[in-house]
C-alpha positions in Angstrom: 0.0 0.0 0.0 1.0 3.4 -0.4 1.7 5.9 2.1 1.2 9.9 1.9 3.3 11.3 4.6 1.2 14.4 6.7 3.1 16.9 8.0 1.1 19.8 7.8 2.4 21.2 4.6 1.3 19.0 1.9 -2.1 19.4 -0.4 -3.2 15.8 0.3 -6.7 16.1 -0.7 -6.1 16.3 -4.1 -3.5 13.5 -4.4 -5.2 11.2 -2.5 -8.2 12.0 -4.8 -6.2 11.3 -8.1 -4.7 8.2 -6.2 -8.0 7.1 -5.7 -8.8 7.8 -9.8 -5.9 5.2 -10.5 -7.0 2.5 -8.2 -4.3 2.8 -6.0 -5.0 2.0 -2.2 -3.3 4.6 0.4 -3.2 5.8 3.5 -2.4 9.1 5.2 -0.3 9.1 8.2 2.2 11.3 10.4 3.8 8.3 12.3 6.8 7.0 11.2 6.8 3.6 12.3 3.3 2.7 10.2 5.0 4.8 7.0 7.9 2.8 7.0 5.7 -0.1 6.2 4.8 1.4 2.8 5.6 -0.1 0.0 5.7 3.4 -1.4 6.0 7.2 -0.1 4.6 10.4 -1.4 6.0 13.3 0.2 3.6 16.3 -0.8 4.3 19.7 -0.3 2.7 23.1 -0.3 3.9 26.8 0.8 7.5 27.2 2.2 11.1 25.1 2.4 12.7 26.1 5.3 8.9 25.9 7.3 8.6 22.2 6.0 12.1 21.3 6.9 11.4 22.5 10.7 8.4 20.8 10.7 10.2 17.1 9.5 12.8 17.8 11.7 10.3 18.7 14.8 8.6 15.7 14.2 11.0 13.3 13.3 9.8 12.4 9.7 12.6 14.0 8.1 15.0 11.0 9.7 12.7 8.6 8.7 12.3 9.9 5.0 16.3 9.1 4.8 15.8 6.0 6.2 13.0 4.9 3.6 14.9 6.4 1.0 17.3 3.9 2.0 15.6 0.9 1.9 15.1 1.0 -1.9 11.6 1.5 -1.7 10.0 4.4 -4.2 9.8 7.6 -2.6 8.4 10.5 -4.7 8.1 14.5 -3.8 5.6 17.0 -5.7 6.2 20.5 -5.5 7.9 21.4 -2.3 7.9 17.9 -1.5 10.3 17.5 -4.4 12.4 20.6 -3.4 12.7 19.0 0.1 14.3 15.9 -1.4 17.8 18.6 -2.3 20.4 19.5 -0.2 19.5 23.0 0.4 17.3 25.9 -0.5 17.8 29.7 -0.6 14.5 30.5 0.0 13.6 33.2 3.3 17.8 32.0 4.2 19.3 29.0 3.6 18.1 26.2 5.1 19.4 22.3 4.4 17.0 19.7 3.0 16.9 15.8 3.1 20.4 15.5 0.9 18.6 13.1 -1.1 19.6 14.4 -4.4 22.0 16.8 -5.3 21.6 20.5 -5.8 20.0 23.9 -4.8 16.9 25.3 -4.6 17.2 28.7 -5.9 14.3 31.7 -6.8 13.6 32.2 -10.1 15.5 36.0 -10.9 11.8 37.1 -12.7 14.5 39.3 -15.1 15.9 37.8 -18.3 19.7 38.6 -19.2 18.5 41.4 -21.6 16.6 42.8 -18.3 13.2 41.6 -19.9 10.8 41.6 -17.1 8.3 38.0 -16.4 6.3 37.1 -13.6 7.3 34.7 -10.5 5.7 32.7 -9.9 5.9 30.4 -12.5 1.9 29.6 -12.4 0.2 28.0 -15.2 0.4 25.2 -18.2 4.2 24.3 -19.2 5.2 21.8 -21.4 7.5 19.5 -20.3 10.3 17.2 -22.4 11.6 13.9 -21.3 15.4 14.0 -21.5 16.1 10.4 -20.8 13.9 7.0 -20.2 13.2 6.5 -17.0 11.0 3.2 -15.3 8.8 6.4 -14.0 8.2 7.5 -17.4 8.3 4.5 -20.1 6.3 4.7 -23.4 5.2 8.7 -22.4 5.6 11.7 -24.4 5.9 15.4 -24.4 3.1 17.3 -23.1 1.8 20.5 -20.9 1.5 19.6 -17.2 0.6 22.2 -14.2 3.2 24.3 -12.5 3.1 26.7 -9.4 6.3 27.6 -7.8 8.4 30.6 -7.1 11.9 28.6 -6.7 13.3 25.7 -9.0 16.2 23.1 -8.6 19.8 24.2 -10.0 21.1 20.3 -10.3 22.5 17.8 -12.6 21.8 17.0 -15.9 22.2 13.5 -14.7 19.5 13.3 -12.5 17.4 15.2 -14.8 14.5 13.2 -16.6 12.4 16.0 -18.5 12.3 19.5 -17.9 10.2 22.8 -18.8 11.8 26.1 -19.7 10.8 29.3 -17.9 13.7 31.8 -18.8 15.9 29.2 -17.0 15.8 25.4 -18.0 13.7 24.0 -14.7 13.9 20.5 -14.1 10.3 18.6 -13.5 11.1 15.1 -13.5 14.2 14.2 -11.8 15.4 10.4 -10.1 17.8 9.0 -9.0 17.5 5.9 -7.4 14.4 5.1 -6.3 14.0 8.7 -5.3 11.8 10.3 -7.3 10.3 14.1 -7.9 7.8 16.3 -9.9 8.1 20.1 -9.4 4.9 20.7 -11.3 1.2 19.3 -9.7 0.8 15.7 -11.8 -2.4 15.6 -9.3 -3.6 18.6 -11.3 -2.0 18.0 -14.6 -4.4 16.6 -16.4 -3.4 13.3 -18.7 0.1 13.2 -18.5 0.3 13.8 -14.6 -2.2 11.1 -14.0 0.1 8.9 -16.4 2.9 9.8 -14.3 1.5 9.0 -11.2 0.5 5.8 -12.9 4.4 5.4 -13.6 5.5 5.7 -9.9 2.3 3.4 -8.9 3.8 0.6 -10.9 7.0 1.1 -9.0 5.9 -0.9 -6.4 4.4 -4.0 -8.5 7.8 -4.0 -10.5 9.7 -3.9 -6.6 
């Protein structure tokens, strides 16, 4: 069964609603010992880094996100959740993350080189392009999923599945591992972010 992990930050009305479209049992649960029984995580995530982090931290969830991420089982962050996953974010001060993958999260300048003004955040339709196959992403293409977010990952192309470009190239898949993450909303996304979820879903049949 999959496991949503509740920390207070995390929009998990809407993706337990779209897990529930898939046919994919769940539960919702704060306690650590019952969500390291998953066969999967989703760590959600909604409003501001270094407030999540305090709040993992506080409660001890962000030891025992590590310590799934460890056990080879899939673990996946949307929006913020996804952020969380990198080492460390610029947003109201630095503040560390999980160290999960590697990178930065850093704000989005909302001025092009040529001084061209455009808005932050970056709120609407995007489309996204798969860089490399992935087992999260097999026999999908190309298409315009839903972003809101004010910050973005600066990472490695390695760990880089598809991305969107907003001024700066932003990565909206990345994995590496078993650890997974979608900066964009796949519960809000339309086809292609139910066919991702779908993707991460069959992570645990193929585990």
């Amino acid at each position: 069964m999959l496991g949503i992990i509740d920390y207070g930050m995390g929009n998990l009305f809407s993706v337990s609603k779209a897990l529930e479209r898939l046919d994919i049992p769940y539960f919702i649960s704060e306690d650590a010992e019952k969500l390291m029984e998953a066969d999967a995580l989703i760590l959600p995530g909604v409003g501001a880094f270094k407030d999540a982090m305090a709040k993992l931290n506080e409660s001890g969830l962000a030891d025992m996100i590590r310590q799934y991420a460890n056990s080879q089982k899939p673990l996946l962050g949307i929006c913020l959740g996804m952020q969380l996953l990198f080492d460390e974010s610029e947003e109201h001060g630095q503040a560390e993350g999980l160290h999960l993958l590697p990178g930065k999260i850093v704000r989005f300048p909302g001025e092009t080189a040529d001084g061209e003004k455009y808005k932050v955040p970056h709120m609407g339709w995007n489309r996204i392009e798969f860089k490399k196959d992935s087992k999260l992403t097999a026999g999908l293409t190309n298409d315009y999923v839903y972003f809101v977010h004010s910050y973005y990952a600066e990472t490695n192309d390695d760990i880089i599945i598809a991305s969107s470009d907003y001024n700066k190239e932003v990565p909206a898949v990345v994995g590496k591992g078993n650890v997974y993450g979608m900066q964009f909303h796949p519960e809000k996304s339309s086809k292609l972010g139910m066919e991702l979820l779908g993707g991460f879903t069959e992570l645990i049949k193929k585990g």
